[in-house]
C-alpha positions in Angstrom: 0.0 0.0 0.0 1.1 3.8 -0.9 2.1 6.5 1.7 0.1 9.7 1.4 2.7 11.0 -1.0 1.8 7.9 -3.6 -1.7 8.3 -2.8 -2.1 12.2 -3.5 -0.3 11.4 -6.5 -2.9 8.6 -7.4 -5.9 10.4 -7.1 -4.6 13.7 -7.6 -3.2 13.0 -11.0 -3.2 9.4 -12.5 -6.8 7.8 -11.5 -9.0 7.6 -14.6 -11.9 9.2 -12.7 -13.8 9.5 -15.9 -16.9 7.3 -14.0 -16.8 9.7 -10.8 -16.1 6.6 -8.5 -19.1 4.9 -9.0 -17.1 2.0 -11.0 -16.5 1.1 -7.6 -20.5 0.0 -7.1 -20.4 -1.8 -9.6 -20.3 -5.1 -7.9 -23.6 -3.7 -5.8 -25.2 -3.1 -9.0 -24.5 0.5 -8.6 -23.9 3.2 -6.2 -27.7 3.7 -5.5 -27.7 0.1 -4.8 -25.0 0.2 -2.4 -25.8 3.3 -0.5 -29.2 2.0 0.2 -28.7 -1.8 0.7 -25.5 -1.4 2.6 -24.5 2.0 3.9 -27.7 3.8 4.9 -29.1 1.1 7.0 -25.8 1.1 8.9 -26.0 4.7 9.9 -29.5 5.3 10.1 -29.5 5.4 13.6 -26.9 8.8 13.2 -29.2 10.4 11.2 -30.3 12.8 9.8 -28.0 15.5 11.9 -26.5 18.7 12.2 -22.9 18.7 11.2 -21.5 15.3 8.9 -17.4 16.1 8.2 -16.8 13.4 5.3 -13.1 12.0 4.8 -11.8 11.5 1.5 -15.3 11.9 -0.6 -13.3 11.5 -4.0 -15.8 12.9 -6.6 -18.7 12.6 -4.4 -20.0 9.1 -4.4 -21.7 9.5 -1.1 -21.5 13.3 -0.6 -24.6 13.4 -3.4 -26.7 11.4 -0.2 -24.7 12.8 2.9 -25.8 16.3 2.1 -29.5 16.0 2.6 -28.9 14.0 5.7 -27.3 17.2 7.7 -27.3 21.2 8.0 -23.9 21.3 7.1 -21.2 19.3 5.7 -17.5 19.2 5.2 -15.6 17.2 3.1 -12.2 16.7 3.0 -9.5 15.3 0.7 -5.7 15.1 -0.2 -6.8 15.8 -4.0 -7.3 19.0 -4.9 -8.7 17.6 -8.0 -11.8 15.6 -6.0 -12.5 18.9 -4.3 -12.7 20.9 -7.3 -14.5 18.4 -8.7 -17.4 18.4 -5.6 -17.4 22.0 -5.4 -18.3 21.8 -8.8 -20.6 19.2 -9.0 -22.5 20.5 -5.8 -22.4 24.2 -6.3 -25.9 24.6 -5.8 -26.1 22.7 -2.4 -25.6 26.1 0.0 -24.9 23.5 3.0 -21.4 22.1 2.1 -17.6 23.2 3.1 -14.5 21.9 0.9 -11.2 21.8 2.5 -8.0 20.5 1.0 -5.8 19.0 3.6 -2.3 17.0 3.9 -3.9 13.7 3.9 -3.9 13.4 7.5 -4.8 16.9 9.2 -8.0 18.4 10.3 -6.9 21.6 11.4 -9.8 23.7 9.7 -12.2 21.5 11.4 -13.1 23.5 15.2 -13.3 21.7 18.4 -16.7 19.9 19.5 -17.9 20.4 16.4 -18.8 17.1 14.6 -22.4 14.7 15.1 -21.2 12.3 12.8 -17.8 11.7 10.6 -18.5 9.4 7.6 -15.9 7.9 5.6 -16.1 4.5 2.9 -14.4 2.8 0.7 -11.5 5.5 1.0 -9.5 4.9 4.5 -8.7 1.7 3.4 -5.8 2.9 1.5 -4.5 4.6 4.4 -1.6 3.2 6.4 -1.4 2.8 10.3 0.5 6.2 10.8 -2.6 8.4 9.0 -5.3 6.4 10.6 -3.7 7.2 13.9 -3.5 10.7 13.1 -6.9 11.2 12.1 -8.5 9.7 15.3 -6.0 11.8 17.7 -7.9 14.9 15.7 -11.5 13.0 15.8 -11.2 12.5 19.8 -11.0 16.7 19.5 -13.6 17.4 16.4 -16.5 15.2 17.8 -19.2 16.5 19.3 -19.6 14.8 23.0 -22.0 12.5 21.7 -20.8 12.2 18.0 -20.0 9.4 16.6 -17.8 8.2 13.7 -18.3 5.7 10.8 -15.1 4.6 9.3 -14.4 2.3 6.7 -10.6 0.8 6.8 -8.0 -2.0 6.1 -7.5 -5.2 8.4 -5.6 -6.4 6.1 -3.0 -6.1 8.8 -4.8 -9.5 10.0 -3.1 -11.7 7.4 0.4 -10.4 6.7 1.9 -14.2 6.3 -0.9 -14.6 3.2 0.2 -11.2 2.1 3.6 -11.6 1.9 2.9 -15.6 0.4 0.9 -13.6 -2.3 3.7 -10.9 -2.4 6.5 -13.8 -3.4 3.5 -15.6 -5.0 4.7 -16.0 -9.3 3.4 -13.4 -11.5 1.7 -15.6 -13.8 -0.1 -17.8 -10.5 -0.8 -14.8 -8.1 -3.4 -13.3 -10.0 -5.2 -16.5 -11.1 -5.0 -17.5 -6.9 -6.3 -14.5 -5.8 -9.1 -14.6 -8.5 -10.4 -17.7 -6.6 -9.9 -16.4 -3.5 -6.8 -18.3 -2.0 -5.1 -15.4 -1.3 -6.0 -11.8 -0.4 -6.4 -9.3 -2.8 -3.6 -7.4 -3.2 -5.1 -5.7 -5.8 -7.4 -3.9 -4.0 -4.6 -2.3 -2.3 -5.4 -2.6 1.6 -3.2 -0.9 3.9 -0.9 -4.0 5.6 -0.5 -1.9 8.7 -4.2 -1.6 10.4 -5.9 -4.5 11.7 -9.5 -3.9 13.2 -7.6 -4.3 16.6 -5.1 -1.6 16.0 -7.9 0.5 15.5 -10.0 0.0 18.4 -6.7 0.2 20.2 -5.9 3.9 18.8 -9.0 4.6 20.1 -8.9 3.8 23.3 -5.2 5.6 23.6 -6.4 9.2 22.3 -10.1 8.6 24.8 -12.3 7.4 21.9 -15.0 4.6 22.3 -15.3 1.7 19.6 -18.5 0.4 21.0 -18.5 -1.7 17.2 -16.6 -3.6 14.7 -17.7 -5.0 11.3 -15.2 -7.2 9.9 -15.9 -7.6 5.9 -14.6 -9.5 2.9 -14.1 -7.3 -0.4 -14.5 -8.4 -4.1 -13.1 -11.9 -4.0 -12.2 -14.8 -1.2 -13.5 -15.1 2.2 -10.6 -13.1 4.0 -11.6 -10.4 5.9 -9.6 -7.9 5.0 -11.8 -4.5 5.5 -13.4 -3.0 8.4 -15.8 -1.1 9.8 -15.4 0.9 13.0 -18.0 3.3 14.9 -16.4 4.8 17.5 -17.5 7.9 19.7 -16.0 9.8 22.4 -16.2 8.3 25.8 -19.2 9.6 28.0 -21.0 9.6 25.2 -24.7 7.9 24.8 -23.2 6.1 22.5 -20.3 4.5 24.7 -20.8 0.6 25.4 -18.5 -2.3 25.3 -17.1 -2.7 22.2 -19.0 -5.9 19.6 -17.1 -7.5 16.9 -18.8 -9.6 14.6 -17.5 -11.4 11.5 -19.4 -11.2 8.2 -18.0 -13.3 6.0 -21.2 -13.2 3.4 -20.4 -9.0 2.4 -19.6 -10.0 -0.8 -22.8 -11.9 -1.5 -24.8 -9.1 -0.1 -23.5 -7.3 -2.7 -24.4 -10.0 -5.3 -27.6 -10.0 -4.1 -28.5 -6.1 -4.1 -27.0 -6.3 -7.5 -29.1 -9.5 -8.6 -32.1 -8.9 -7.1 -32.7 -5.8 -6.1 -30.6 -3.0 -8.4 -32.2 -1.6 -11.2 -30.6 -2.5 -14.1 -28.5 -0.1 -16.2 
């Protein structure tokens, strides 16, 4: 996985972002598909609120639903490009803020300010040392009850398979990680965060993670993404934190796109 420098480079300059992100949904049968069947009915209970900051909203995948569930909302990104792009794209939405920032500071954002921080299918990229930074800035930016809903790597969870599919031979790897024997590398999960490093950060900067979603992505059964809602501790929210495994992600997906997506 890329340090910030190879991801601002990434998104910034080289991604063919021609599709806006949503090639991303495909695999849900769209990005309508996946907001509704899998993202919204995770949150619901956070919304609709006052003030949503989004991390890393690329060219607005979710922003387009996350700014009719708030008064206001700020989105921040590395890429100048993405914001230019959203300011663009949402110029007559008089309820969002765009902030480009160093891929791991949220300096503009004031203190006790946040209900509910949203980030998907973006933090997943990110390496140990950015995750760590964001949260030490969360535990200052959330509200006393807000809560945050983070997507991110535990790919950390299987560095022996990793490195197996690191050394694997050119011409087997790919065909092996098409049938799921080894992770995706492809997908380009940060090797660094686990969803127990994560809970742990949290606990060291005075966050909650009262839950933990561990997912698969795309192909195989490894778990290799995660989803963490965390809060600040004294919060409503705060309870003892639940981890469940959900191996079957990837066949919700198939499903939505099956059954229930309207097709293109």
């Amino acid at each position: 996985m890329g340090n910030i420098a190879q991801n601002a480079e990434v998104w910034n300059e080289t991604w063919d972002w021609s599709q806006r992100g949503d090639e991303w949904s495909q695999w849900w049968g769209g990005t309508a598909a996946e907001w509704f069947g899998a993202l919204l009915p995770r949150i619901h209970p956070y919304v609709p609120t006052h003030t949503i900051l989004e991390i890393a909203p690329g060219y607005g995948r979710w922003t387009q639903y996350l700014k009719d569930l708030c008064d206001r909302l700020i989105v921040v990104d590395l890429a100048e490009r993405c914001i230019d792009h959203c300011r663009e794209r949402f110029a007559s939405a008089s309820n969002l803020e765009y902030h480009v920032n160093d891929g791991r500071s949220l300096a503009m954002v004031a203190d006790d300010s946040i209900d509910l921080v949203f980030s998907f299918d973006s933090l997943v990229h990110a390496e140990a040392d950015v995750i760590d930074a964001y949260l030490v800035q969360l535990a200052r930016t959330l509200k006393p009850h807000g809560i945050g809903f983070v997507h991110h790597s535990n790919a950390g969870s299987y560095r022996a398979l990793n490195n197996l599919a690191i050394r694997a031979p050119d011409r087997w790897r790919g065909l092996l990680i098409e049938k799921g024997v080894l992770p995706d590398l492809y997908a380009w999960r940060a090797a660094s965060v686990t969803a127990e490093s994560f809970a742990s950060k949290c606990e060291a900067v005075g966050l909650a993670c009262v839950a933990q979603e561990k997912i698969n992505w795309g192909r195989g059964i490894y778990l290799t993404d995660a989803v963490s809602i965390f809060t600040r501790r004294g919060s409503r929210w705060e309870r003892p934190r639940r981890v469940r495994r959900n191996p079957f992600f990837r066949w919700e997906a198939r499903r939505m796109a099956t059954l229930y997506a309207r097709p293109s």
